[in-house]
C-alpha positions as a Markdown table, in Angstrom:
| # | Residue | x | y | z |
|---|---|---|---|---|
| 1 | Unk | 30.8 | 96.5 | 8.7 |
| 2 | Unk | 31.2 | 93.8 | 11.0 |
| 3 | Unk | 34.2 | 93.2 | 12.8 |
| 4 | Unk | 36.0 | 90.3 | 14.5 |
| 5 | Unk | 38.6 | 91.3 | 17.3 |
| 6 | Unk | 41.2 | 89.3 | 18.7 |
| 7 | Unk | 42.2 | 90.0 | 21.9 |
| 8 | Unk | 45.6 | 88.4 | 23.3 |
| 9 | Unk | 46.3 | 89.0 | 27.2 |
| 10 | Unk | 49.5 | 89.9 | 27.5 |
| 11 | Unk | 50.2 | 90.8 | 30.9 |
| 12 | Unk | 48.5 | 91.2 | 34.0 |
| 13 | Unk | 48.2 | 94.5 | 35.9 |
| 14 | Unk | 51.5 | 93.7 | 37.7 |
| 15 | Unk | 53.3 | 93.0 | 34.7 |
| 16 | Unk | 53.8 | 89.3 | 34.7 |
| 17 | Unk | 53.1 | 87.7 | 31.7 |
| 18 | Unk | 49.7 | 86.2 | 31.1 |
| 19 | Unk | 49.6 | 82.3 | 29.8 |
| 20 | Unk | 47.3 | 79.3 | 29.4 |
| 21 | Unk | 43.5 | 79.6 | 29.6 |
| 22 | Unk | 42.0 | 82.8 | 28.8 |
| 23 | Unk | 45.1 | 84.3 | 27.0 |
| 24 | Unk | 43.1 | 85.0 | 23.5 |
| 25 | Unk | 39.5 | 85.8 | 23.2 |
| 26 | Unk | 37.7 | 86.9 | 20.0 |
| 27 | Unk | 34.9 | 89.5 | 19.8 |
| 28 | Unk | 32.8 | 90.5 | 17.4 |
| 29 | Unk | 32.2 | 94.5 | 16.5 |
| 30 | Unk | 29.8 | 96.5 | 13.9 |
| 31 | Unk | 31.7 | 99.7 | 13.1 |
| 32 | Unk | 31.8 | 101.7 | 9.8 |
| 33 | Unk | 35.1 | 101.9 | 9.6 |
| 34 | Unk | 38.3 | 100.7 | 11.0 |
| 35 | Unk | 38.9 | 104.2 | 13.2 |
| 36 | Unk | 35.0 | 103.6 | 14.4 |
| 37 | Unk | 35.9 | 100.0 | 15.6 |
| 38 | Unk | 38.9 | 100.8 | 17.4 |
| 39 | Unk | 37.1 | 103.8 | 19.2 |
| 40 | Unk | 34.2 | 101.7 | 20.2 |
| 41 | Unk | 36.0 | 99.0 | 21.5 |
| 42 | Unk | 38.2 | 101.3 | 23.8 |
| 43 | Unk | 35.3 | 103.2 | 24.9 |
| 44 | Unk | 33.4 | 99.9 | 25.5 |
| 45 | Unk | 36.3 | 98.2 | 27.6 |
| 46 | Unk | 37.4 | 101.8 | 29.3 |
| 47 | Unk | 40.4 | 101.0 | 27.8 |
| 48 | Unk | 43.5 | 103.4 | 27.1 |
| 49 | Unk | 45.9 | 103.0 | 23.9 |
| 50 | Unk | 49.1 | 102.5 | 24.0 |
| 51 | Unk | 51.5 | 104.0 | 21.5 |
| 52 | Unk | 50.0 | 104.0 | 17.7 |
| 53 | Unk | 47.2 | 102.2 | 16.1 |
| 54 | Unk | 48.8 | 100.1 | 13.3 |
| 55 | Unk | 46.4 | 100.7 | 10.0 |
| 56 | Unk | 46.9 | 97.9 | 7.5 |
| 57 | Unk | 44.9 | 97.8 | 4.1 |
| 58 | Unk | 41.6 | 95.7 | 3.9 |
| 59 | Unk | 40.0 | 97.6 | 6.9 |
| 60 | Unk | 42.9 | 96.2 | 9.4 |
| 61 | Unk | 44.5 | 97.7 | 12.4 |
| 62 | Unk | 46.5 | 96.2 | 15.3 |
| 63 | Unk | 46.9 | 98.3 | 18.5 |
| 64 | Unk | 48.3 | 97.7 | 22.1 |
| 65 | Unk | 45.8 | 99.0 | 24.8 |
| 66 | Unk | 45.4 | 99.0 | 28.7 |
| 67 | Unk | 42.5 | 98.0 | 31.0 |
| 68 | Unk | 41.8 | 97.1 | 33.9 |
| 69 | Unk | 42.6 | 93.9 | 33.6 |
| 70 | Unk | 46.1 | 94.1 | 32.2 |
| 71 | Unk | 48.1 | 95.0 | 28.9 |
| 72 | Unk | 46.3 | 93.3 | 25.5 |
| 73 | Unk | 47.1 | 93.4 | 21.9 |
| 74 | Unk | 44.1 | 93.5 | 19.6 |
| 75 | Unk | 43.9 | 92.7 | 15.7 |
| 76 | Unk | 40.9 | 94.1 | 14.0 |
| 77 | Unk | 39.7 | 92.2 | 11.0 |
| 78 | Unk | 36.9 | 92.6 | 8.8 |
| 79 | Unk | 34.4 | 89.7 | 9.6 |
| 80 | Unk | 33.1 | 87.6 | 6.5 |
| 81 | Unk | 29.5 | 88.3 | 8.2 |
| 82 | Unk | 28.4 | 91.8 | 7.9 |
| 83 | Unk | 25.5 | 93.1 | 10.5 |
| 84 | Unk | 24.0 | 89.9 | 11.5 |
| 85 | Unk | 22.0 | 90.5 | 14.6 |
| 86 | Unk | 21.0 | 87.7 | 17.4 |
């Protein structure tokens, strides 16, 4: 299953909120489920998780993680294009 991941910068690795330009990216993500997806993307960004991953029904999760980079919020959503490879 394909899924699309927004990504919403919300602070920097000081703390200070994050605004204008690159504050929400979207990615795309093939995962069987919605446990897959969120492992994957972690391990792909060496991120950690913060507190819980928030399942919703219809293969949806949100979840708080750190990087490198900062503090993000992602929201995992099934895509309406399954598998397609470029």
């Amino acid at each position: 299953m394909r899924f699309t991941i927004e990504e919403r910068h919300l602070t920097d690795m000081d703390g200070r909120p994050v605004t204008g330009g690159h504050a929400v990216e979207f990615h795309n993500l093939d995962a069987e489920t919605i446990d897959d997806a969120v492992g994957l993307y972690v391990k792909n960004d060496a991120a950690e998780i913060l507190g819980n991953v928030l399942k919703f029904p219809g293969f949806q999760a949100v979840v708080t993680i750190r990087k490198q980079t900062g503090v993000y919020t992602l929201q995992f959503t099934p895509a309406s294009q399954q598998n397609l490879r470029a």
